[in-house]
mmCIF entry with sequence, helices, sheets and N, C-alpha, C, O atoms, coordinates in Angstrom:
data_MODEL
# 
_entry.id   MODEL 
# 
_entity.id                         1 
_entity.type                       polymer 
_entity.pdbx_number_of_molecules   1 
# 
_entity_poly.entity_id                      1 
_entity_poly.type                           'polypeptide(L)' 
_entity_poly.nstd_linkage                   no 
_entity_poly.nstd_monomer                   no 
_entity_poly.pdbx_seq_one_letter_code       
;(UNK)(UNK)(UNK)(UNK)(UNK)(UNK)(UNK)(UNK)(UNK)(UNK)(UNK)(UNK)(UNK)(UNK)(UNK)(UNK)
(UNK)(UNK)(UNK)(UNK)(UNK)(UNK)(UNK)(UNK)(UNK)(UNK)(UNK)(UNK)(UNK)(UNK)(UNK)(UNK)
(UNK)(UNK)(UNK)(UNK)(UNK)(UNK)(UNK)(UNK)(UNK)(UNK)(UNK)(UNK)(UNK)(UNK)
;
_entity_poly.pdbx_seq_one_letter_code_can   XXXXXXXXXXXXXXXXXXXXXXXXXXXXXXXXXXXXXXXXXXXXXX 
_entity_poly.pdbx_strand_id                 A 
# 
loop_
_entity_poly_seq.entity_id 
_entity_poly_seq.num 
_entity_poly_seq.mon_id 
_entity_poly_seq.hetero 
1 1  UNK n 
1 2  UNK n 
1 3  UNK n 
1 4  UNK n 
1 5  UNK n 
1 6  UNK n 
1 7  UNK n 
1 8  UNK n 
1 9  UNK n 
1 10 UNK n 
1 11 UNK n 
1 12 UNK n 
1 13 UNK n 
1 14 UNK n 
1 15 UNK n 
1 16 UNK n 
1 17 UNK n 
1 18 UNK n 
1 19 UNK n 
1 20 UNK n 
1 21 UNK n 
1 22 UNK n 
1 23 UNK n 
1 24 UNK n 
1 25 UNK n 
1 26 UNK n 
1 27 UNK n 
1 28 UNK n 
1 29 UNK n 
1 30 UNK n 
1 31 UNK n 
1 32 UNK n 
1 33 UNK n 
1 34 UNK n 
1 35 UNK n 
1 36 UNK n 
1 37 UNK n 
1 38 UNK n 
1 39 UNK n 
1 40 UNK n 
1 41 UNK n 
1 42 UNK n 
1 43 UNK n 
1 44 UNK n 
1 45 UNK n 
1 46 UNK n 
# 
_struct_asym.id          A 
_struct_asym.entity_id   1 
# 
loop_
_struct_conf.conf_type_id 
_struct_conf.id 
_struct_conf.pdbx_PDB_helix_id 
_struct_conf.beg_label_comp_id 
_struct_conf.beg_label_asym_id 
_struct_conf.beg_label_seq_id 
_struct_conf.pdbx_beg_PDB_ins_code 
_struct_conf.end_label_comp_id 
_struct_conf.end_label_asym_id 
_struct_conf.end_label_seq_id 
_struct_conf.pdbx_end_PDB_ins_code 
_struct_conf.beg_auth_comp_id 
_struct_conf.beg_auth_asym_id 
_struct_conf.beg_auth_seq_id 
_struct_conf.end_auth_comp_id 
_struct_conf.end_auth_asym_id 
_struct_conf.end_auth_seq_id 
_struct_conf.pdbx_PDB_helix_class 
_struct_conf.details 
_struct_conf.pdbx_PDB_helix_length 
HELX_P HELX_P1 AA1 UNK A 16 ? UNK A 18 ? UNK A 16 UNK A 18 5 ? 3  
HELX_P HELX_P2 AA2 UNK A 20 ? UNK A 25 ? UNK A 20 UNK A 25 1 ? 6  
HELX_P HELX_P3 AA3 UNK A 30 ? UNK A 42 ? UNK A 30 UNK A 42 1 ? 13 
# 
_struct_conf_type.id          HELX_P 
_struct_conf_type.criteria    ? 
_struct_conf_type.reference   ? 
# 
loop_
_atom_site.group_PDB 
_atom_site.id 
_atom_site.type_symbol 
_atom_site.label_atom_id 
_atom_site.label_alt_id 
_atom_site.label_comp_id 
_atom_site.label_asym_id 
_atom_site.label_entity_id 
_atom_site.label_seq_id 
_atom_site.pdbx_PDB_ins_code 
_atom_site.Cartn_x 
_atom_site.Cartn_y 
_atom_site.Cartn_z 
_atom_site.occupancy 
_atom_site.B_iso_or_equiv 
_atom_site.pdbx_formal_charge 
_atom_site.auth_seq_id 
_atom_site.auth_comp_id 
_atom_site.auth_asym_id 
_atom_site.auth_atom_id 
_atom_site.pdbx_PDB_model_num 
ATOM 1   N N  . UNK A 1 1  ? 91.822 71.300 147.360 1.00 0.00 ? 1  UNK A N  1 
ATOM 2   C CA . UNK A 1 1  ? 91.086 70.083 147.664 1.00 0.00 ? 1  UNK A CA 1 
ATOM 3   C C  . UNK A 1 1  ? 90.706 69.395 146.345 1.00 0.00 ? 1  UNK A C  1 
ATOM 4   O O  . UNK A 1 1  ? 90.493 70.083 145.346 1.00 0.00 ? 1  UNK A O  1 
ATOM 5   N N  . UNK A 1 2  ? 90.607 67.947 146.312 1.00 0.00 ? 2  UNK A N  1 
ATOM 6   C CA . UNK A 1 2  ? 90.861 67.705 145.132 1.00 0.00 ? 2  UNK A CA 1 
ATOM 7   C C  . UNK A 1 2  ? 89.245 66.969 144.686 1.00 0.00 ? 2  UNK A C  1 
ATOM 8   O O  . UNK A 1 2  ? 88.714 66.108 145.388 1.00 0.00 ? 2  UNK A O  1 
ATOM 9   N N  . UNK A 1 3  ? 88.722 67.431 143.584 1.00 0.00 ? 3  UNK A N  1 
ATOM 10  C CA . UNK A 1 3  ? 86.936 67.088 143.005 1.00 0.00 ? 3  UNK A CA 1 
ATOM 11  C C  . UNK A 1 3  ? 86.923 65.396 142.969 1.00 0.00 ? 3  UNK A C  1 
ATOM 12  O O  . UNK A 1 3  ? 87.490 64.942 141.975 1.00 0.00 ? 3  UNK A O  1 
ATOM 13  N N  . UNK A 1 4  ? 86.544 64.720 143.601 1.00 0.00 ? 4  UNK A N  1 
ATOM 14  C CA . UNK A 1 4  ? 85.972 63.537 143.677 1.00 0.00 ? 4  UNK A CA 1 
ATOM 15  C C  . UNK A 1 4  ? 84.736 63.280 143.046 1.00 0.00 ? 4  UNK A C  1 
ATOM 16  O O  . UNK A 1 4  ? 84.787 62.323 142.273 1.00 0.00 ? 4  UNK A O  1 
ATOM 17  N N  . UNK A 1 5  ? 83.609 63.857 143.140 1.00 0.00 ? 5  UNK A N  1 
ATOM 18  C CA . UNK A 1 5  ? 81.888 63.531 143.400 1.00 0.00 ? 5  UNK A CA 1 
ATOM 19  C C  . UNK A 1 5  ? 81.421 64.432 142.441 1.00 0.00 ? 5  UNK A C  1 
ATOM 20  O O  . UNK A 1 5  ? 81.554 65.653 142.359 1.00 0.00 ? 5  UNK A O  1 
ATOM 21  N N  . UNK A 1 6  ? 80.850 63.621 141.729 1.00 0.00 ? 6  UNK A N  1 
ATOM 22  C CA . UNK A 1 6  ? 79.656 64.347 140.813 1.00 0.00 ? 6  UNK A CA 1 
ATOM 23  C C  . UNK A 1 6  ? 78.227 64.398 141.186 1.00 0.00 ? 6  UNK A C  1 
ATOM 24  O O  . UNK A 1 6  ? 77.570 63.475 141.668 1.00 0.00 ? 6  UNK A O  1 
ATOM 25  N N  . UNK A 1 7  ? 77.761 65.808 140.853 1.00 0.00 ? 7  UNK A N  1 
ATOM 26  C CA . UNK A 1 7  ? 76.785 65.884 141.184 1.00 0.00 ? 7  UNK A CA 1 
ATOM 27  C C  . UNK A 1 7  ? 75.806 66.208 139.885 1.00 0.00 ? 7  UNK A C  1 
ATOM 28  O O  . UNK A 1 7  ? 76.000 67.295 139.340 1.00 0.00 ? 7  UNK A O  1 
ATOM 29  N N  . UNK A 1 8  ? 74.858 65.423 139.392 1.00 0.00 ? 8  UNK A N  1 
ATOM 30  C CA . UNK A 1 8  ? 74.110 65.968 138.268 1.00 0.00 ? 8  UNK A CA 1 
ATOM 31  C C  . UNK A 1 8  ? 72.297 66.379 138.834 1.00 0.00 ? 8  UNK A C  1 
ATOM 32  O O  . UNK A 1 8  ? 71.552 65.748 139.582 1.00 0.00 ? 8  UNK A O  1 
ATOM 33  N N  . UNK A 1 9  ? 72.061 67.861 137.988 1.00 0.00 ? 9  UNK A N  1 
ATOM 34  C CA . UNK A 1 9  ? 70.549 68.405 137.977 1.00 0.00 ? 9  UNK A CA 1 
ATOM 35  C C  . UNK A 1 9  ? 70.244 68.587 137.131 1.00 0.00 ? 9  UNK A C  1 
ATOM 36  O O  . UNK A 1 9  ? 70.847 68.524 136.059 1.00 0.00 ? 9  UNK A O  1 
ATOM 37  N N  . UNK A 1 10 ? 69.171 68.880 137.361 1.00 0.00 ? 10 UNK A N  1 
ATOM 38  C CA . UNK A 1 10 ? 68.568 69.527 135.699 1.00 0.00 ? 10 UNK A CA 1 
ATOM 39  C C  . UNK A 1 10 ? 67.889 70.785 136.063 1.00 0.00 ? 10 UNK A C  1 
ATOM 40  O O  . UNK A 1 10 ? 67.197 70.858 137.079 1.00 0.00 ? 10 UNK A O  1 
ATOM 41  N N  . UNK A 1 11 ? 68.091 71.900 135.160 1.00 0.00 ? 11 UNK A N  1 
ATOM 42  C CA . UNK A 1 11 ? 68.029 72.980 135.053 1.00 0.00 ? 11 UNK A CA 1 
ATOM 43  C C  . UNK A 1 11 ? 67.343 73.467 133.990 1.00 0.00 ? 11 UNK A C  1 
ATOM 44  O O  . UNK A 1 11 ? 67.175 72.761 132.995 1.00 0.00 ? 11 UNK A O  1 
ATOM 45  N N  . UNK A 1 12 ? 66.837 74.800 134.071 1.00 0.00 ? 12 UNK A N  1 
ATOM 46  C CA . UNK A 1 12 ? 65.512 75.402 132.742 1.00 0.00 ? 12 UNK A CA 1 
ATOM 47  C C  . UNK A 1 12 ? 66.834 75.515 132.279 1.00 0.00 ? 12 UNK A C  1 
ATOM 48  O O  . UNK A 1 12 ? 67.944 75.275 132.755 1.00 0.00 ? 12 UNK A O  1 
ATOM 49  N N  . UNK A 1 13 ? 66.294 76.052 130.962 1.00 0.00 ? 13 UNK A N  1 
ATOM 50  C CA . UNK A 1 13 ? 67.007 76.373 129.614 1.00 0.00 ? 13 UNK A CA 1 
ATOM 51  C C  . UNK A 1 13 ? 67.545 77.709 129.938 1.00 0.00 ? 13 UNK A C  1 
ATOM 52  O O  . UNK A 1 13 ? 68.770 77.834 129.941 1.00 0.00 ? 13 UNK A O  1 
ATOM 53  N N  . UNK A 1 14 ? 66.755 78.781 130.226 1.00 0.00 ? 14 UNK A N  1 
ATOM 54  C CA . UNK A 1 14 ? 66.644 79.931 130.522 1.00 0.00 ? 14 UNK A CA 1 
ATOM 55  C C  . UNK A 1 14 ? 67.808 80.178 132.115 1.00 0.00 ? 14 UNK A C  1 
ATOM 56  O O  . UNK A 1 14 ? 68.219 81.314 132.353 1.00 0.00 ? 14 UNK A O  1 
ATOM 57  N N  . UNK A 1 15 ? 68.124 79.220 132.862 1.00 0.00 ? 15 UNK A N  1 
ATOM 58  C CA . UNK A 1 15 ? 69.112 79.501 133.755 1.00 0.00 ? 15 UNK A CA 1 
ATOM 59  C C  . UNK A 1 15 ? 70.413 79.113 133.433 1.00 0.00 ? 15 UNK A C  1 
ATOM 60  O O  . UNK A 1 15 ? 71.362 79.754 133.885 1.00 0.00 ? 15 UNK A O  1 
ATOM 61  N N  . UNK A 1 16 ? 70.578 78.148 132.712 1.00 0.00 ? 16 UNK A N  1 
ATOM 62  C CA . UNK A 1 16 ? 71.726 77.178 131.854 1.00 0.00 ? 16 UNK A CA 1 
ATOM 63  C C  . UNK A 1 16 ? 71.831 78.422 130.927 1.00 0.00 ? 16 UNK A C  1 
ATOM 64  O O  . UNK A 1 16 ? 73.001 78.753 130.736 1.00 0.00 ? 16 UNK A O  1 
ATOM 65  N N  . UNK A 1 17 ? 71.069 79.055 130.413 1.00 0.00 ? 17 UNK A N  1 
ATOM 66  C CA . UNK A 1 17 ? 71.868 80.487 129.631 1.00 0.00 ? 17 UNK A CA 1 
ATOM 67  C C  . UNK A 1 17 ? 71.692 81.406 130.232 1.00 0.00 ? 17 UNK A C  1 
ATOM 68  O O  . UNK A 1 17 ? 71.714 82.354 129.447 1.00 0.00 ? 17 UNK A O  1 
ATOM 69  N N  . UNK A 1 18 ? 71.426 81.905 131.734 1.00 0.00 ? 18 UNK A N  1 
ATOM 70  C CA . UNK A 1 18 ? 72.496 83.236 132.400 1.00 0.00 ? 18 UNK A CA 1 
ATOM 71  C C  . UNK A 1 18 ? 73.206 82.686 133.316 1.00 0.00 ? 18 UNK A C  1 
ATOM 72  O O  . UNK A 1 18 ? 73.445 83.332 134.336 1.00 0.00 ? 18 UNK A O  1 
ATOM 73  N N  . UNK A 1 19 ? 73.620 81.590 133.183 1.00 0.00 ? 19 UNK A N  1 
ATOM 74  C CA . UNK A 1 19 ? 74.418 80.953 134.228 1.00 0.00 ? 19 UNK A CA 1 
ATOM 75  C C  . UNK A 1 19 ? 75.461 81.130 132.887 1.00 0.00 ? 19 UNK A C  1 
ATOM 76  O O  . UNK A 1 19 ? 76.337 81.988 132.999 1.00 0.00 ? 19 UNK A O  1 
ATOM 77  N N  . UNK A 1 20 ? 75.409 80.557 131.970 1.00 0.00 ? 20 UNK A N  1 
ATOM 78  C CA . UNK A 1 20 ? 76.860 80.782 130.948 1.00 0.00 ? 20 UNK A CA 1 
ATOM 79  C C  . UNK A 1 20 ? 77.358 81.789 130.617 1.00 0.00 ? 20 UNK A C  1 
ATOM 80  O O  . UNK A 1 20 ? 78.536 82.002 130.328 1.00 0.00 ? 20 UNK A O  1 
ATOM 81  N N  . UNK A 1 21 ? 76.163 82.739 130.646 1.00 0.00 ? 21 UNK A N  1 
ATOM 82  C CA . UNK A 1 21 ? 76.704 83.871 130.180 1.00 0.00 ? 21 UNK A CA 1 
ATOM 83  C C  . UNK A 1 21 ? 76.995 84.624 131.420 1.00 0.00 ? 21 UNK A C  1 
ATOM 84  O O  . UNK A 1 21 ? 77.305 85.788 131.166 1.00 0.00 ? 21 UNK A O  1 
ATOM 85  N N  . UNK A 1 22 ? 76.993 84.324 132.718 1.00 0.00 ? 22 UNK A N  1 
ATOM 86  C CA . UNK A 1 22 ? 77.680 84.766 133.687 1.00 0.00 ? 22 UNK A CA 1 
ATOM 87  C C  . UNK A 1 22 ? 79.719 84.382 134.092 1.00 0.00 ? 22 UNK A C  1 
ATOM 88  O O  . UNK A 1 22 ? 80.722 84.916 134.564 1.00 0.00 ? 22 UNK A O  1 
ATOM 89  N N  . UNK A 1 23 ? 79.072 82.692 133.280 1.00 0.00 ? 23 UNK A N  1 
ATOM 90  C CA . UNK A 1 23 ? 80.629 82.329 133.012 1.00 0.00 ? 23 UNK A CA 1 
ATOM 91  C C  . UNK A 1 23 ? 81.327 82.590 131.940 1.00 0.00 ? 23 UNK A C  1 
ATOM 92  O O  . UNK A 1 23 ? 82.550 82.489 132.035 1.00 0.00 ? 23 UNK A O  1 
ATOM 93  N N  . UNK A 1 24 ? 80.988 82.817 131.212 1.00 0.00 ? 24 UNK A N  1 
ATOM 94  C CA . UNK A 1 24 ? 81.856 83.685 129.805 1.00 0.00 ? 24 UNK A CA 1 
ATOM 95  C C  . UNK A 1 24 ? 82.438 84.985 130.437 1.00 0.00 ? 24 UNK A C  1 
ATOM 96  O O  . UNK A 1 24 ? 83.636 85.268 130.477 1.00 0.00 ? 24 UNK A O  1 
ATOM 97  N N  . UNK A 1 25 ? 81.002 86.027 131.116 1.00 0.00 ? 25 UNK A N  1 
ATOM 98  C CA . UNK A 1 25 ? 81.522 87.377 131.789 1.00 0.00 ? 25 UNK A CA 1 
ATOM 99  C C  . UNK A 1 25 ? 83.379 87.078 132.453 1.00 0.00 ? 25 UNK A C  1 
ATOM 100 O O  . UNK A 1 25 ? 84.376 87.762 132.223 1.00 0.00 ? 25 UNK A O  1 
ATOM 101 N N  . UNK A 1 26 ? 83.271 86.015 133.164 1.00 0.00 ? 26 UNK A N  1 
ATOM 102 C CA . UNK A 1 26 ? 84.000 86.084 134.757 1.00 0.00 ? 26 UNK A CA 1 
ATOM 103 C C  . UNK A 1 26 ? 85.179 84.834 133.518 1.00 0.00 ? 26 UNK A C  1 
ATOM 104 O O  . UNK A 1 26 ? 86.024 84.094 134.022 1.00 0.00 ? 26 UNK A O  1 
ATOM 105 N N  . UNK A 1 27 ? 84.989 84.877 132.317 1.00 0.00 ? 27 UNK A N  1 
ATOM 106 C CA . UNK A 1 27 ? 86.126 83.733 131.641 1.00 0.00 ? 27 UNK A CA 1 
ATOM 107 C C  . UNK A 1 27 ? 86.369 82.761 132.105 1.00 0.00 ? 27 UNK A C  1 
ATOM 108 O O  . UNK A 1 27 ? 87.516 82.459 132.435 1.00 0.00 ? 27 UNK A O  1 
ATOM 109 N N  . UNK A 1 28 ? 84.941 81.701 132.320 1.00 0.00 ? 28 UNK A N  1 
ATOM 110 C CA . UNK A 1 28 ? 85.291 80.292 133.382 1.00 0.00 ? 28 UNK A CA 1 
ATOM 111 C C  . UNK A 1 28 ? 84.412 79.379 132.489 1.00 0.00 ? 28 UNK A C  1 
ATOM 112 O O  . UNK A 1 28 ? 83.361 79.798 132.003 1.00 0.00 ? 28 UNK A O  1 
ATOM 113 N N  . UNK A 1 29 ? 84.908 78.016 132.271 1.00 0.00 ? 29 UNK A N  1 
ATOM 114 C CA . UNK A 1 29 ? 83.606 76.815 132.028 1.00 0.00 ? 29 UNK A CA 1 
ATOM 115 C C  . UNK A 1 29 ? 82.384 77.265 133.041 1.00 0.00 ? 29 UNK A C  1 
ATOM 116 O O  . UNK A 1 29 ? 82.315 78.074 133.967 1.00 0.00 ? 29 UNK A O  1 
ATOM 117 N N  . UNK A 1 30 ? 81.923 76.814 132.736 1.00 0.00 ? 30 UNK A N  1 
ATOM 118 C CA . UNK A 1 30 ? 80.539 76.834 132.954 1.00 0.00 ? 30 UNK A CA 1 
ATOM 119 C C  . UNK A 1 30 ? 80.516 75.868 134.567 1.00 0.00 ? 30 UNK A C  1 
ATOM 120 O O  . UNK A 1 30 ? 79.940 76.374 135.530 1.00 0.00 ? 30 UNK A O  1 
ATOM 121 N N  . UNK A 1 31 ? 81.227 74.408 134.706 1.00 0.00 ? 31 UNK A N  1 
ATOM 122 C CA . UNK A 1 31 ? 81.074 73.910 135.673 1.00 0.00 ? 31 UNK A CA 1 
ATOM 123 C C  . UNK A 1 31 ? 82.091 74.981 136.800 1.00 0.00 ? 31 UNK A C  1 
ATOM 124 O O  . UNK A 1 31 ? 81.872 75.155 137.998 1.00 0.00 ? 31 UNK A O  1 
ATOM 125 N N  . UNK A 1 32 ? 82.843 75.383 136.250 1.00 0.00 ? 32 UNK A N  1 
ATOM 126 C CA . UNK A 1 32 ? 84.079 75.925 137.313 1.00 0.00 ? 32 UNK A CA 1 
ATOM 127 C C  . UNK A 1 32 ? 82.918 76.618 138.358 1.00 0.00 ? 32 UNK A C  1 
ATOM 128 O O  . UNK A 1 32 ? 82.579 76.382 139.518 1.00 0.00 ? 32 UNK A O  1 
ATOM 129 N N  . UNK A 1 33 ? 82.502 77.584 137.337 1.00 0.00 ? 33 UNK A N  1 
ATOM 130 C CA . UNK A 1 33 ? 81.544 78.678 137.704 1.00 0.00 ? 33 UNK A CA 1 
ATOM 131 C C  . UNK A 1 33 ? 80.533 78.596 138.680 1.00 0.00 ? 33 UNK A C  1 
ATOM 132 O O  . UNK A 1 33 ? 80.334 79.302 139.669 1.00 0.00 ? 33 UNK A O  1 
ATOM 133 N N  . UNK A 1 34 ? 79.647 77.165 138.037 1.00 0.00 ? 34 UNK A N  1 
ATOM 134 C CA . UNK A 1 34 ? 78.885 77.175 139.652 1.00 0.00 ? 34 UNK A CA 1 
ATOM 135 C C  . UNK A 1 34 ? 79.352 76.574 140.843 1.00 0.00 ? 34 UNK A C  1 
ATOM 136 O O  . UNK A 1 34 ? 78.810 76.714 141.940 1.00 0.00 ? 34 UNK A O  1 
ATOM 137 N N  . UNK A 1 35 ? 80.533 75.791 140.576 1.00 0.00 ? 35 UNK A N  1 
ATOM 138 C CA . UNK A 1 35 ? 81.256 75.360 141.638 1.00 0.00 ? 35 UNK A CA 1 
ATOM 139 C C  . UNK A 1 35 ? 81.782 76.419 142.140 1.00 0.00 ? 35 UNK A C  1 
ATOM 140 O O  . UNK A 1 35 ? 81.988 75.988 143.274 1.00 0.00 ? 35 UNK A O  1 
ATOM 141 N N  . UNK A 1 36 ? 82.286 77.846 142.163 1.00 0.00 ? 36 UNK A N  1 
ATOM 142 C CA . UNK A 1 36 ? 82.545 78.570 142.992 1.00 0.00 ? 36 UNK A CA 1 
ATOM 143 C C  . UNK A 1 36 ? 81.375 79.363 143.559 1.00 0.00 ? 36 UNK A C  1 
ATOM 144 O O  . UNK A 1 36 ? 81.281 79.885 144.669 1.00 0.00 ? 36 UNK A O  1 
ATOM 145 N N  . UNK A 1 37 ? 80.368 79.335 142.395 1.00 0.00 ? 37 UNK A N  1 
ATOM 146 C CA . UNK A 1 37 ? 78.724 79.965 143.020 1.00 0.00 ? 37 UNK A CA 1 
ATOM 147 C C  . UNK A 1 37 ? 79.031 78.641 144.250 1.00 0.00 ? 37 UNK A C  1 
ATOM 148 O O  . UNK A 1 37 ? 80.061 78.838 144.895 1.00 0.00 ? 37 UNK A O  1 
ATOM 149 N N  . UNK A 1 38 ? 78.476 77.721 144.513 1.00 0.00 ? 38 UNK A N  1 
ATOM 150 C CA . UNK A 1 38 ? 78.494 76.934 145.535 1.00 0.00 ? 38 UNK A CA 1 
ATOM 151 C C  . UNK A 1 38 ? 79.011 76.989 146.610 1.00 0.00 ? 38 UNK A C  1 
ATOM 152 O O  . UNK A 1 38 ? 78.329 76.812 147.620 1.00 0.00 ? 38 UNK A O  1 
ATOM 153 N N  . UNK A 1 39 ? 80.380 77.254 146.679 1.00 0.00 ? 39 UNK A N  1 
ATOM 154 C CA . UNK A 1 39 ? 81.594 77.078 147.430 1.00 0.00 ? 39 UNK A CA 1 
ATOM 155 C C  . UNK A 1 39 ? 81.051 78.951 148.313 1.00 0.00 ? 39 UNK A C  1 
ATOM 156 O O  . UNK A 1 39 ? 81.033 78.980 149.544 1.00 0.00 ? 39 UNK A O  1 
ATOM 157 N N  . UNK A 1 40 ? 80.733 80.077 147.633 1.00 0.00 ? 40 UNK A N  1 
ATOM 158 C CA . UNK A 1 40 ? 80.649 80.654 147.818 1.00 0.00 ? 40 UNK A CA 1 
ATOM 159 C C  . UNK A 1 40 ? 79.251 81.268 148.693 1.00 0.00 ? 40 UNK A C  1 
ATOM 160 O O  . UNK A 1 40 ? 79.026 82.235 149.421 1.00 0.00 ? 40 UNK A O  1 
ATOM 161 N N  . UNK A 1 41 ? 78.350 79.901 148.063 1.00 0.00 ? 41 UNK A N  1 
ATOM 162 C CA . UNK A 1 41 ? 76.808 80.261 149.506 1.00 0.00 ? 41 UNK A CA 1 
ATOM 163 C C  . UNK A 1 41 ? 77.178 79.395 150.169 1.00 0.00 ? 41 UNK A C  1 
ATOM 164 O O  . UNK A 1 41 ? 76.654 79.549 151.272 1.00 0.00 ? 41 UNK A O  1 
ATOM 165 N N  . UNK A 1 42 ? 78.015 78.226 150.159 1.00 0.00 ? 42 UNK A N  1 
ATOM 166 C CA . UNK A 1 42 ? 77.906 77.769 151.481 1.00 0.00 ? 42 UNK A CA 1 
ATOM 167 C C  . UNK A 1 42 ? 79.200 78.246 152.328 1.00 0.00 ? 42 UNK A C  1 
ATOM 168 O O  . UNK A 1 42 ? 79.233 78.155 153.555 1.00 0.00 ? 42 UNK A O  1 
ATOM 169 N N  . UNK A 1 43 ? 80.083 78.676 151.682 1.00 0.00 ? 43 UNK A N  1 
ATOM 170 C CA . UNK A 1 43 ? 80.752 79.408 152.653 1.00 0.00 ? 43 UNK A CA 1 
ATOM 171 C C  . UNK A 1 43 ? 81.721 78.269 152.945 1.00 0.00 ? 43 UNK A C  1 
ATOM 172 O O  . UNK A 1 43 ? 81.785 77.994 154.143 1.00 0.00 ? 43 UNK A O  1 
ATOM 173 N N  . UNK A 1 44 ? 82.231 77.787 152.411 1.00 0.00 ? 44 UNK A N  1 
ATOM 174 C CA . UNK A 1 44 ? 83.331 76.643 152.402 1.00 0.00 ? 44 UNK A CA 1 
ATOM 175 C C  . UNK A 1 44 ? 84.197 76.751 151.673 1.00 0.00 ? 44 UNK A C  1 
ATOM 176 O O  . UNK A 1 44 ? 84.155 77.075 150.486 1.00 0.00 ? 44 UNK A O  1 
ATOM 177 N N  . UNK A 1 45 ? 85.620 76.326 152.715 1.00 0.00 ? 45 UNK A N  1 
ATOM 178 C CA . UNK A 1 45 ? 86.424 76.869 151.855 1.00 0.00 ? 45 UNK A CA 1 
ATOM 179 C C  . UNK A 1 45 ? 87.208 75.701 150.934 1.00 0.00 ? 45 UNK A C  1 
ATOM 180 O O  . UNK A 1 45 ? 87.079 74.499 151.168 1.00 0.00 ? 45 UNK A O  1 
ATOM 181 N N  . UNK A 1 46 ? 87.783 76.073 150.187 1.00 0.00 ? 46 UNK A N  1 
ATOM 182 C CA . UNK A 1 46 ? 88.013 74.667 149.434 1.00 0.00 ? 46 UNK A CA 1 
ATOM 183 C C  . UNK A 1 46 ? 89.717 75.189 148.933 1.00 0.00 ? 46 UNK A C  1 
ATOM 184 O O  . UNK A 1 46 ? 90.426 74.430 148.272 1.00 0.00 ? 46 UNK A O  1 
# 
């Protein structure tokens, strides 16, 4: 399915760095990453 829509938040400092360093773990950008966190609580498949 192909990314159309941006979505921007703002986030602590402190989640923006174990959120990266969750995507470094798993070898992903950083956006890939919570886009599959996402895809993955809501349970959609993409």
């Amino acid at each position: 399915m192909k990314k159309e829509e941006t979505v921007t938040i703002r986030i602590s400092a402190e989640l923006k760095k174990k959120l990266k360093e969750l995507a470094e773990k798993d070898k992903r950008k950083l956006s890939d990453f919570i886009h599959i966190v996402l895809e993955n609580y809501t349970k959609i498949p993409f």
